[in-house]
MINUKOL-265646 format. One record per atom (N, C-alpha, C, O): x negated, y, z negated. Coordinates in steps of 0.02 Angstrom, whole numbers, padded with zeros to 5 digits, always signed. Each point is the difference from the previous one (the first is absolute). Layout:
residues N
XYZ...
END
This chain:
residues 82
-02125+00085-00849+00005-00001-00073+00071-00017-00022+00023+00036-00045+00015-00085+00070+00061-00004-00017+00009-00034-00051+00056-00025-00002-00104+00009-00060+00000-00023-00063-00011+00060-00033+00010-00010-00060-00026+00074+00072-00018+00050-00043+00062+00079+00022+00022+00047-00033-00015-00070+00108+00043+00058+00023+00057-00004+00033-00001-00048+00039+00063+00086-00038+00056-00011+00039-00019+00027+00086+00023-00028+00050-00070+00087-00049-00014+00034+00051-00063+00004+00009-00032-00011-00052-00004+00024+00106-00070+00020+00001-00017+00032+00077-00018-00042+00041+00020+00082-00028-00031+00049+00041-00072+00033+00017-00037+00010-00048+00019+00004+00104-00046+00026-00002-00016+00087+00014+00037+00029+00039-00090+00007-00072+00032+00047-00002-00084+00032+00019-00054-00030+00004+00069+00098+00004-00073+00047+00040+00008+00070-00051+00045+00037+00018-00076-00019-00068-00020+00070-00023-00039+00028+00027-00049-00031+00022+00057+00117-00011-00012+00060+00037+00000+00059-00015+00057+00023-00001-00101+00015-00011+00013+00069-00018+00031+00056+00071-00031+00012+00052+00085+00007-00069+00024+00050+00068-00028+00065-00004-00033+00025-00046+00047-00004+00094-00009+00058+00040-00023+00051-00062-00052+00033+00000+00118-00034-00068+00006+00056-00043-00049-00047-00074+00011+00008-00060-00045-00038+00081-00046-00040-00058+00039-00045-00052-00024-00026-00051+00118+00018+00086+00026-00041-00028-00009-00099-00001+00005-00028+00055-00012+00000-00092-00017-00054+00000+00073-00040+00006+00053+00004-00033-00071-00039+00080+00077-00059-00001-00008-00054+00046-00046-00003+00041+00092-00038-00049-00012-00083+00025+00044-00005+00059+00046+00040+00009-00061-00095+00035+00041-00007+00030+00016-00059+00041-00038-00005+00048+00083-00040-00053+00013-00075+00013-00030-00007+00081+00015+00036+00048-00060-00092-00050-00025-00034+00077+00036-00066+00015+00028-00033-00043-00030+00021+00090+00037-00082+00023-00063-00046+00003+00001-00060-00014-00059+00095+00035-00053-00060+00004-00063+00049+00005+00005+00061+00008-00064-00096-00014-00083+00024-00015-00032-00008+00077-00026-00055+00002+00019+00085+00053-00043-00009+00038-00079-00002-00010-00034+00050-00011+00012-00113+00015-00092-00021-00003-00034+00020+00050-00004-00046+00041-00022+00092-00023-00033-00027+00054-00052-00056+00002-00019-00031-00050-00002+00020+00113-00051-00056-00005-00052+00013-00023-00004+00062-00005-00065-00101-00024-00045+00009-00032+00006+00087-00067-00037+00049-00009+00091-00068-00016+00007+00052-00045+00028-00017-00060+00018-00058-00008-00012+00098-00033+00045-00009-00077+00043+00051-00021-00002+00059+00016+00047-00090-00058+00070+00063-00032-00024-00029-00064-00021-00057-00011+00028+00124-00040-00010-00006-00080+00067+00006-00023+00019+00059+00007+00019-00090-00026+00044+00010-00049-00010+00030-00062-00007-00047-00040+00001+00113+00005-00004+00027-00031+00057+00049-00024+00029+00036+00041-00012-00036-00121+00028+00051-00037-00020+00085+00053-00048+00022+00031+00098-00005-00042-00007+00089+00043-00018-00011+00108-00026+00039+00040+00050-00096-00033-00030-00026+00081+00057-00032-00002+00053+00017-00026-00077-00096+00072+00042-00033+00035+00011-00046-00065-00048-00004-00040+00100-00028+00028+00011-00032-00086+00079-00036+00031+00033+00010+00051-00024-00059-00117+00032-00049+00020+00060+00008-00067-00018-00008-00058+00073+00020+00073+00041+00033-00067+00053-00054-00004+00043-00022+00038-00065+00007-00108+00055-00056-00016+00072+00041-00045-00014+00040-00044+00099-00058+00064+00037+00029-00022+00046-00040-00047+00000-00061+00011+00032+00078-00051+00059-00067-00042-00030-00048-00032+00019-00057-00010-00074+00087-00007-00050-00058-00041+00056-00042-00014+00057+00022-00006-00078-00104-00001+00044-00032-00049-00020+00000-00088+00044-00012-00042-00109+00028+00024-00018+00013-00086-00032+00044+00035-00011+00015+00059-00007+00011-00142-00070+00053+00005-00058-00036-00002-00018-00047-00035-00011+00081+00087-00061-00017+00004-00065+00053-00062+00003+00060-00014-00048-00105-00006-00046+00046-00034-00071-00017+00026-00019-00053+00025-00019+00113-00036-00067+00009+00011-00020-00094-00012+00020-00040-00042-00064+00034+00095-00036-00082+00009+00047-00043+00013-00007-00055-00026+00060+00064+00065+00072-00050+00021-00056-00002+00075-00039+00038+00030+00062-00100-00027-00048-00015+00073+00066-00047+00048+00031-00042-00032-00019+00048+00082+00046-00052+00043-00011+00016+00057-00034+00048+00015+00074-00102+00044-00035+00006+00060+00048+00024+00055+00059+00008-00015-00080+00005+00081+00036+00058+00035-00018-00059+00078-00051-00034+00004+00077+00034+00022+00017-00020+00059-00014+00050+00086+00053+00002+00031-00087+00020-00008-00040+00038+00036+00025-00027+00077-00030-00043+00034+00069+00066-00022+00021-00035+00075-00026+00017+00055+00027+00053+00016-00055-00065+00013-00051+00037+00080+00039-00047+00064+00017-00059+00002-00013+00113+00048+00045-00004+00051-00032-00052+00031-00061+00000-00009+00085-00055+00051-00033-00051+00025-00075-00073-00043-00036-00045+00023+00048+00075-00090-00043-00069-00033+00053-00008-00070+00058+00017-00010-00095-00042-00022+00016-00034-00054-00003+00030-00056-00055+00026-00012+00118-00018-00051-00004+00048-00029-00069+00008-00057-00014-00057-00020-00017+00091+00000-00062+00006-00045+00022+00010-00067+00036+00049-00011-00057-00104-00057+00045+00012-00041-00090+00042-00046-00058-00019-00003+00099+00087-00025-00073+00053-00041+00043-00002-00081+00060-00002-00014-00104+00002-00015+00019+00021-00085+00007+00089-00010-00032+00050+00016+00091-00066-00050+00007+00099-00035-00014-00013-00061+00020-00047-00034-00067+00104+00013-00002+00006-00085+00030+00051-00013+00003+00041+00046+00029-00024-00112+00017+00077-00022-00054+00044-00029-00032-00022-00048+00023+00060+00063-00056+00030-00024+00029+00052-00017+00052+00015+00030-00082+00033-00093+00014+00081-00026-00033+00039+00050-00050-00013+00033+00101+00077-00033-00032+00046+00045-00092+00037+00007-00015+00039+00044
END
């Protein structure tokens, strides 16, 4: 997203031990084979930082998906309200 962000990370939410909820930065998504990862709000999610504008509800742009050994996969983000 380097038309929309200075930074973008990927990140994993978790409730701990004491029912505290908090995030915490990954380097990469392991797939297994014949399987799927959901990127989802409160899960595994894709956090854009330094926006360059504000973005508002129905801003749609595209994200660049890099997978180790192929070709990068380009997916659409929308903004959506919580």
């Amino acid at each position: 997203a380097p038309n929309v962000a200075n930074n973008v990370e990927l990140h994993n939410s978790f409730v701990d031990e004491k029912g505290v909820s908090k995030m915490t930065k990954i380097d990469k998504i392991v797939v297994p084979a014949n399987s799927t990862v959901e990127m989802v709000p409160g899960g595994m999610h894709i956090m854009l930082f330094n926006l360059k504008s504000d973005l508002k509800v129905g801003d749609k742009f595209e994200l660049n998906i890099l997978l180790e050994g192929k070709d990068p996969v380009k997916a659409q983000g929308e903004v959506r309200a919580k």
